[in-house]
N, C-alpha and C positions, 0 to 999 in steps of 0.2 A: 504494500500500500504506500501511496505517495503523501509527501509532507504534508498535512492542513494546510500548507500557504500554498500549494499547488490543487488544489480541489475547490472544483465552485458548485455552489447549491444554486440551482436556476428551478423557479417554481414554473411548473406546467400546468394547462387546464384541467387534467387528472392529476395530480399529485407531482411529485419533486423527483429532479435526478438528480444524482452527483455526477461531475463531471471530473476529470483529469486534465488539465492544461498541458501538463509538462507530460505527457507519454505521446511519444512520436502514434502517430496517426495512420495506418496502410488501408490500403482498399477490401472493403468487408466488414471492418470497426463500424460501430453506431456510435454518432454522434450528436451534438448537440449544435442547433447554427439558428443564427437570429437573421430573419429578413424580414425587413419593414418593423422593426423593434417589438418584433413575436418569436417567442423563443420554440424548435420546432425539434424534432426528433428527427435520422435520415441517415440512412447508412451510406458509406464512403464509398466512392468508385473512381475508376483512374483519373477520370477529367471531370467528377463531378458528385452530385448525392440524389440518391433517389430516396425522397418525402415517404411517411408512413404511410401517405395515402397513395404511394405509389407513382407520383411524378415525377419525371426526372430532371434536376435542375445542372445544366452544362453550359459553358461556353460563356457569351456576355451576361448571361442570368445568370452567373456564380459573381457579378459586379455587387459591390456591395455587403454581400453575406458575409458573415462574420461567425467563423467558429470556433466556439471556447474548449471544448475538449471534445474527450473520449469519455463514453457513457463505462461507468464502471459500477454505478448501483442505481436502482428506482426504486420510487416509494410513489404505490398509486394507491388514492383513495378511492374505494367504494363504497358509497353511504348506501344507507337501507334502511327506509321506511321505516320508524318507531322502533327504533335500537339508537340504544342510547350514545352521545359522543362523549368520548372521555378526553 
């Protein structure tokens, strides 16, 4: 595991990743990448990342994007109806 000072906590609309900054990146790694200051899940490929919803962003659509690390833990929340939150 890498130092606290290399791990970032990016909240997602289900729940939180941790991410790694400092672990080199290769094609296949899931990552984390912020376009249009929305933070997005999307796994790495040579010249580009293809979205969880399965788009593929390459080329001058990688202008911009900004990725913070390598996904190395999630925490998703599932709430359920009349159960209680602690």
């Amino acid at each position: 595991m890498s130092h606290r000072n290399n791990m970032v906590l990016i909240e997602m609309p289900d729940g939180f990743v941790l991410a790694d900054k400092s672990t080199k990146r290769v094609p296949g790694d899931k990552v984390t990448f912020q376009l249009d200051e929305f933070p997005q899940l999307g796994r790495l490929f040579k010249t580009g990342i293809i979205t969880s919803d399965g788009e593929t962003i390459d080329g001058e659509g990688m202008d911009g994007i900004i990725v913070p690390g390598k996904v190395t833990a999630g925490i998703v929340s599932m709430p359920e109806p009349g159960r209680p939150i602690i």
